[in-house]
Legacy VTK file of the C-alpha trace (Angstrom):
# vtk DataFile Version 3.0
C-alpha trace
ASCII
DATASET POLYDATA
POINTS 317 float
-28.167 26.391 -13.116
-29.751 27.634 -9.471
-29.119 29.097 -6.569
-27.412 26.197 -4.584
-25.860 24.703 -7.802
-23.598 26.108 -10.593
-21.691 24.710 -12.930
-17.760 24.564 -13.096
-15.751 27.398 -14.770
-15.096 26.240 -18.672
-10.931 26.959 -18.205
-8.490 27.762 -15.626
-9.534 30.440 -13.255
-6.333 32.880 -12.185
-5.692 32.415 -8.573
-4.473 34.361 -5.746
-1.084 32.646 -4.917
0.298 33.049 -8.749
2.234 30.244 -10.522
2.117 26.335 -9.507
5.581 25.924 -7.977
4.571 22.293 -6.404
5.991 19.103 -8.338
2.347 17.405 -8.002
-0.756 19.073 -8.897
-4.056 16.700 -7.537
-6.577 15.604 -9.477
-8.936 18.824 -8.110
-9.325 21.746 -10.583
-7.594 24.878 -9.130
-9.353 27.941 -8.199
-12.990 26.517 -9.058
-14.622 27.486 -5.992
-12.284 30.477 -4.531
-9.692 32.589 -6.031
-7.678 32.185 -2.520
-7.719 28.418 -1.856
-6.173 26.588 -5.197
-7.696 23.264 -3.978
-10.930 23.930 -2.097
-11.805 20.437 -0.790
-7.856 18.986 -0.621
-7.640 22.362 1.715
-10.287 22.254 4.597
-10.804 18.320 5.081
-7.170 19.145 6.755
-9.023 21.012 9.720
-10.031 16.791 10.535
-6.370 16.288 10.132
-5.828 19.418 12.672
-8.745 19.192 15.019
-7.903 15.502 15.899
-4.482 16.170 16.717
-5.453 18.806 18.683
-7.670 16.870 20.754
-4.943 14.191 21.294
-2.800 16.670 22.338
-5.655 18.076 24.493
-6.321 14.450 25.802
-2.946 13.600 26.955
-2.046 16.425 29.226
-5.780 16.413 30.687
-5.136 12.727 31.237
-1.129 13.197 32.395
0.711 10.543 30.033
4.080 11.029 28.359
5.233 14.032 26.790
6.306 11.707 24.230
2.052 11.813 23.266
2.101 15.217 22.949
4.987 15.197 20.899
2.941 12.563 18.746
-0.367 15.074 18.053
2.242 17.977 17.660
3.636 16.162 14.694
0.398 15.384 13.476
-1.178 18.845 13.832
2.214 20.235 12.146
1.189 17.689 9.508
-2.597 18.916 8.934
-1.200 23.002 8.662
1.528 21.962 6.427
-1.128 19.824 4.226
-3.428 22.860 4.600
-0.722 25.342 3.231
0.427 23.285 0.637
-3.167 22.588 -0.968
-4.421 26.223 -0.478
-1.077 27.414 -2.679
0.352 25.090 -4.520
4.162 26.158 -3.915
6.919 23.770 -3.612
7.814 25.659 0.150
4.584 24.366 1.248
4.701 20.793 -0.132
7.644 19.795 1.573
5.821 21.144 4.495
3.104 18.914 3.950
5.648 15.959 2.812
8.197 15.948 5.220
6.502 16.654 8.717
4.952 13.559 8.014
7.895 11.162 8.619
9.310 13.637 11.160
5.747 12.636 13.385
6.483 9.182 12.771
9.732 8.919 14.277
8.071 9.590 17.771
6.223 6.255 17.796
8.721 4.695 15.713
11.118 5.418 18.224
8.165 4.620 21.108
7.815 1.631 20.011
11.394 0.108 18.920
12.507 0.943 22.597
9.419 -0.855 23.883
10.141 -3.675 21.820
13.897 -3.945 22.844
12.502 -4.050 26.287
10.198 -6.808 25.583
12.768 -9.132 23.497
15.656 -8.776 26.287
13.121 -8.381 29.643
10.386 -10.311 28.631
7.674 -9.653 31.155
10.392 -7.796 33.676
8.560 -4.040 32.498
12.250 -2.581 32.739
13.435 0.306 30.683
15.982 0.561 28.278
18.580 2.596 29.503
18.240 6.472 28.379
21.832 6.002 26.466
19.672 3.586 24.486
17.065 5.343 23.867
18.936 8.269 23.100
21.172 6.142 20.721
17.667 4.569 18.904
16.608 7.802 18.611
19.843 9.174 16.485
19.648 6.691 14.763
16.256 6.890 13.550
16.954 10.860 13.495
19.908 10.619 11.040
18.127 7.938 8.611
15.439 10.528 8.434
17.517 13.338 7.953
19.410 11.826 4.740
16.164 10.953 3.236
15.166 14.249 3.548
18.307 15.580 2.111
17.729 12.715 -1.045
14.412 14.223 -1.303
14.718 17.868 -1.655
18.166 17.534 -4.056
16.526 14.595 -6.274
12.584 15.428 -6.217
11.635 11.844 -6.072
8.268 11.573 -3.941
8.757 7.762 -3.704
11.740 8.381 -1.945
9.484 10.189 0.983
6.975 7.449 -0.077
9.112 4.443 1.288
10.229 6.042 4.253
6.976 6.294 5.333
5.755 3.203 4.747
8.358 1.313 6.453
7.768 3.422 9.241
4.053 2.476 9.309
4.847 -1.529 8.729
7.886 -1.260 11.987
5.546 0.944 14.031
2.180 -1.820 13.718
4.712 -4.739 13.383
5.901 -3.767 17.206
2.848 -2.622 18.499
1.300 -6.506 16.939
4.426 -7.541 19.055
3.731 -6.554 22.266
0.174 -6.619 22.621
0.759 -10.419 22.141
3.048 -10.285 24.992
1.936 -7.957 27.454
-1.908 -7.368 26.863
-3.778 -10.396 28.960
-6.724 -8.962 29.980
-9.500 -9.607 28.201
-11.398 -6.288 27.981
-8.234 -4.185 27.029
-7.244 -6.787 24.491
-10.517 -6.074 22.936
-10.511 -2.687 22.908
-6.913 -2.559 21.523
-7.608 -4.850 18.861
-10.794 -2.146 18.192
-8.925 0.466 18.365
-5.985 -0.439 16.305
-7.948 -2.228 13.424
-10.449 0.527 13.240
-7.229 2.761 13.014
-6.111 0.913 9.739
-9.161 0.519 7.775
-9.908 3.846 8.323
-5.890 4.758 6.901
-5.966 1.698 4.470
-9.438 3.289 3.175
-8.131 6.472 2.842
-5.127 5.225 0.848
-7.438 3.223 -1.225
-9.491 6.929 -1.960
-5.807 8.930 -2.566
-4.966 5.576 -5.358
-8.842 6.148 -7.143
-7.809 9.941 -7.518
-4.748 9.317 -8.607
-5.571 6.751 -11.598
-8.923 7.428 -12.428
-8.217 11.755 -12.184
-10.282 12.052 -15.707
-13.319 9.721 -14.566
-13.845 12.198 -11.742
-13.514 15.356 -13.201
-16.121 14.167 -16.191
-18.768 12.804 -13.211
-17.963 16.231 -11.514
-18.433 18.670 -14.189
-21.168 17.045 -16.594
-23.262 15.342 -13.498
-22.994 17.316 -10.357
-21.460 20.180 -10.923
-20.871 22.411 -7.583
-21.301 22.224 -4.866
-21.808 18.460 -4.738
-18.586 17.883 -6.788
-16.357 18.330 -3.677
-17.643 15.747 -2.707
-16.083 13.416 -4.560
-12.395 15.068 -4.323
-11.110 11.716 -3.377
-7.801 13.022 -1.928
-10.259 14.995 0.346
-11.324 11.633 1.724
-7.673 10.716 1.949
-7.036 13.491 5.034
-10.434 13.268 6.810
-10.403 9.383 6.488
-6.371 8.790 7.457
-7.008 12.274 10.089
-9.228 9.615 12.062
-7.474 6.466 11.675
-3.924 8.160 13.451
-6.509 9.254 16.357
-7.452 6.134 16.396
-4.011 4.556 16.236
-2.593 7.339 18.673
-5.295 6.050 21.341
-4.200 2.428 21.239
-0.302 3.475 21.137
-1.555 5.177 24.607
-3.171 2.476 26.049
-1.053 -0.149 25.078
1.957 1.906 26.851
0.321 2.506 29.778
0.128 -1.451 29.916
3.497 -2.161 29.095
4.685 0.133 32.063
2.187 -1.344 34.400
0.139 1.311 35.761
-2.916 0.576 33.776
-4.612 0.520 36.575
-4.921 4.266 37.140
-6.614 4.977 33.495
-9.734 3.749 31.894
-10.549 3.173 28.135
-13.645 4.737 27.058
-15.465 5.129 23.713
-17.760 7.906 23.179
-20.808 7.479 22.251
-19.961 4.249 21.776
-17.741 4.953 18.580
-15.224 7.216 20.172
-11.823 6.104 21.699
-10.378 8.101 24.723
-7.614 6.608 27.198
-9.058 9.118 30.339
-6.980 8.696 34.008
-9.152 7.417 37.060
-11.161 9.928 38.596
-12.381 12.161 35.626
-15.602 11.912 35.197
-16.376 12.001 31.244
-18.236 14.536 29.932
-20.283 12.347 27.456
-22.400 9.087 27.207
-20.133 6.563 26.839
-19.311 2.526 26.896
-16.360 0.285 28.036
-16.329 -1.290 24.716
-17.006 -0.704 20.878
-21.025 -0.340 20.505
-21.373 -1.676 24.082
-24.109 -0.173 26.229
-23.837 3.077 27.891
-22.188 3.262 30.938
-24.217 5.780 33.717
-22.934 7.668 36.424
-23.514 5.648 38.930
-21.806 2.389 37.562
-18.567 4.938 37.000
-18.532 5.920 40.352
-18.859 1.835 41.268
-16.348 1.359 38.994
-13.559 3.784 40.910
-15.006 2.349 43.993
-13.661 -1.015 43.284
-10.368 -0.184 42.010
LINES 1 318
317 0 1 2 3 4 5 6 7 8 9 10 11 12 13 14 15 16 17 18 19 20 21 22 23 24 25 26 27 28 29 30 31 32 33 34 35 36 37 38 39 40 41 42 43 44 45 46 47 48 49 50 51 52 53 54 55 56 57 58 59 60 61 62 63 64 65 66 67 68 69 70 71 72 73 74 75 76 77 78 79 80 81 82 83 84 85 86 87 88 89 90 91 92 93 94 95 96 97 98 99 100 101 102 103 104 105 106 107 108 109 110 111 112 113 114 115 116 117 118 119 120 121 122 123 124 125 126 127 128 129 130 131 132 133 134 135 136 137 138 139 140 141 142 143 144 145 146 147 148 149 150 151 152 153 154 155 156 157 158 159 160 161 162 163 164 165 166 167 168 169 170 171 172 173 174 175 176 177 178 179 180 181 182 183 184 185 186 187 188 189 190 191 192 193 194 195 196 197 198 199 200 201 202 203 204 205 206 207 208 209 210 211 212 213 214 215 216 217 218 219 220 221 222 223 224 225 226 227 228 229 230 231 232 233 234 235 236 237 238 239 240 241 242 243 244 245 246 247 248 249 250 251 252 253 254 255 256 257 258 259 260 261 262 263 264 265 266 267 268 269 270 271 272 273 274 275 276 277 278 279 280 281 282 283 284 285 286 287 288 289 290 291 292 293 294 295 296 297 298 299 300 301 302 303 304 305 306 307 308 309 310 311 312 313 314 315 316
C-alpha cells in the first residue's frame, strides 16, 4: 500500500515467545507489527506507566518526603514492567505480574491513608500519630487480606476476584483522602490545587477505564476500522487498552502528587514545600529552596511564575 502504510497480515503471524499461556488475550492482533512483542501498542504505552513512576520516585527523594512515596512509585514502576512483560509475551508468569503488583502498590496508600484517617477521627485537628503498633497492626491487616486474595486468584483463575480488590482499594483510598482534605486543608490555594490535582487524577483513570471497557465490548468494531480503514501504522492508534496504561499511567502521577501534598498538610510542615505545575499542566510537590528547572505556575493554567517572584516568594516565608 506505501512506504509509511501497509496493510495487516491476512492470519496469525508465529511469534517469538511460542504458545499463549495467559487466561486473557486483548482485543490487539498478536505479532502484527513484530515477531518479538505479541501486543505492540498494549506493550510500549507501559514505558508512560514506567517513566511516571520513575519520576515520582525521582521527585520524592530530590524533594525529601516519606519513604512511604517511594515505596508508592516503586509499586507503580513494578506495575508498568510487569504490564510490559505480560503484553510483550503473553504467558500466564507474566500476567500475574502485571495483575497482582497492582494491588500490592495499593496497599501503600491504602495503608497511608487509613492511618491518616484514624488520626483524624480520634485527634481531630491534634496532627498526632497513630502509634507504630497501629500502624504496624493496619498494615497486617491490609497485608493478609491481600495475600488470601492472591492465593483465591492464582488457585481459582477468576480476574474479578483481583478486579474487586482493586476497586475497593481505589473507592477507601479517595473516600479518605475526600475525608481529610475536608478537615485539614483550609487554605485556599492548596485546596485548589488538591482538588486539581486529585480530579484531574480521576478523569484521567476513569477515562482510561472507560477506553479498557470500549476494547473490551466492541473488540470486533476495532479490528474491522483497523484493518479495512487504516491499516498500519495508524491502527495502533486506536488499541484502546493502549490508552488504558498511558491515560491511568498519568492519572496515579497525578493522584500520587496530591497524596504528597495533602500529607505534608496533615503533618503540618507544609510550610517547607511548594506546589508547582509545570508548564502550567504539570503537578510537582518541590521542598523550599529548589529552584525549578522549568516555567511554571502556582495554580492549574495560572500565569507563569519568574525567577524573581520565586525568590520573593522564599523571602517571605
Amino acid at each position: 500500500m506505501g512506504i509509511f502504510r501497509w496493510n495487516y497480515p491476512e492470519s496469525s503471524v508465529p511469534g517469538f515467545w511460542g504458545e499463549t499461556t495467559s487466561t486473557i488475550d486483548w482485543c490487539e492482533e498478536n505479532y502484527v507489527v513484530s515477531p518479538y512483542i505479541a501486543e505492540w501498542s498494549n506493550t510500549l504505552t507501559n514505558s508512560v506507566f514506567i517513566l511516571t513512576a520513575i519520576y515520582s520516585i525521582y521527585s520524592a527523594h530530590k524533594n525529601k518526603l516519606e519513604k512511604r512515596f517511594l515505596f508508592i512509585g516503586f509499586g507503580y514502576g513494578l506495575v508498568g514492567v510487569g504490564s510490559w512483560l505480560f503484553h510483550m509475551t503473553l504467558k500466564y508468569r507474566f500476567q500475574l505480574l502485571d495483575e497482582l503488583p497492582m494491588i500490592y502498590a495499593m496497599c501503600i496508600p491504602t495503608w497511608s491513608l487509613v492511618c491518616e484517617a484514624k488520626e483524624a477521627l480520634f485527634n481531630g485537628d491534634n496532627h498526632k500519630k497513630v502509634p507504630l503498633f497501629e500502624q504496624i497492626f493496619i498494615g497486617v491487616i491490609i497485608a493478609l487480606v491481600v495475600t488470601t486474595v492472591s492465593i483465591l486468584y492464582v488457585i481459582y483463575k477468576n480476574v474479578d476476584i483481583h478486579q474487586i480488590l482493586f476497586a475497593v482499594q481505589i473507592v477507601v483510598v479517595a473516600a479518605a483522602a475526600g475525608s481529610l482534605t475536608y478537615r485539614y486543608v483550609h487554605d485556599p490555594l492548596a485546596k485548589r490545587n488538591l482538588k486539581a490535582s486529585m480530579a484531574l487524577g480521576a478523569l484521567f483513570f476513569l477515562s482510561g477505564y472507560f477506553s479498557w471497557l470500549l476494547d473490551i465490548h466492541f473488540c470486533s468494531f476495532w479490528v474491522h476500522i483497523r484493518r479495512s480503514i487504516l491499516a498500519l501504522p495508524l491502527g495502533v492508534l486506536l488499541e484502546l487498552h493502549g490508552w488504558w496504561h498511558i491515560l491511568t499511567g498519568v492519572g496515579i502521577y497525578f493522584y500520587i502528587v496530591s497524596l504528597e501534598h495533602l500529607r505534608v498538610i496533615t503533618l503540618d510542615v507544609s510550610t517547607d514545600y511548594l506546589f508547582i505545575w509545570r508548564w502550567k499542566v504539570f503537578p510537582e510537590l518541590i521542598r523550599k529552596g529548589h529552584n525549578p528547572s522549568t516555567r511554571y505556575s502556582l495554580e492549574l493554567f495560572g500565569s507563569y511564575v519568574n525567577d524573581l517572584a520565586f525568590e520573593a516568594e522564599k523571602k517571605k516565608k
